[in-house]
N, C-alpha and C positions, 0 to 999 in steps of 0.2 A: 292277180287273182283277187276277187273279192267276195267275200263270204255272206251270203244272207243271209237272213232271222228275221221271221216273215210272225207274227202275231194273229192265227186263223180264227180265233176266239172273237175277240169284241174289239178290238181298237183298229185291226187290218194294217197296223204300222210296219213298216220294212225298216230295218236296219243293213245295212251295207259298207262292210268293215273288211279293208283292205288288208292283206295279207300274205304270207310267203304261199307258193303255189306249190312246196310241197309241206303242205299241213297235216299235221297227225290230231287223233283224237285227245289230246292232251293240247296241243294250243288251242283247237279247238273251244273247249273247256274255258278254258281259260279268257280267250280273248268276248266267249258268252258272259262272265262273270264281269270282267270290268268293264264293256259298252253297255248288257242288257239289263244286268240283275240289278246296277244302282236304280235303274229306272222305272224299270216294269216288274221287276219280283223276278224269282227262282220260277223256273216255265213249270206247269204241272204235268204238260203233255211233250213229248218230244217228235217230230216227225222228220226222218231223213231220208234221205236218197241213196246211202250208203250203206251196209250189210249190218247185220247185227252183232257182229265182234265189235266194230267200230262205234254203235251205240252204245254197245254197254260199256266200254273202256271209257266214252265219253263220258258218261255218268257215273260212274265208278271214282271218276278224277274228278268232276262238279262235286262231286258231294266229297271228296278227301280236300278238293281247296272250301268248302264251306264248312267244315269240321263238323259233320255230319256222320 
């Protein structure tokens, strides 16, 4: 399985970061913070495909691994 992070903003850069296929919103999280955030910054906009329980646990955990 491999997971995109797609940049709709201003660079249009795709990241594509291989993965276990059953992923929760906590790897999720997580695997955005060590491939995206050293490069591009903390996203300010989030867009998924997935419901909004799973959004917000997602962010919930980004911002408990940024100590925010």
């Amino acid at each position: 399985m491999i997971l995109t992070i797609t940049d709709t903003d201003c660079s249009k850069v795709s990241i594509f970061i291989p993965c276990k296929e059953a992923i929760n919103s906590e790897g999720v999280a997580q695997l955005l913070l060590v491939h995206m955030v050293p490069h591009y910054g903390v996203p300010k906009k989030i867009i998924s495909d997935r419901d909004t329980r799973f959004t917000s646990k997602f962010v919930t955990e980004l911002c408990r691994l940024l100590d925010i």
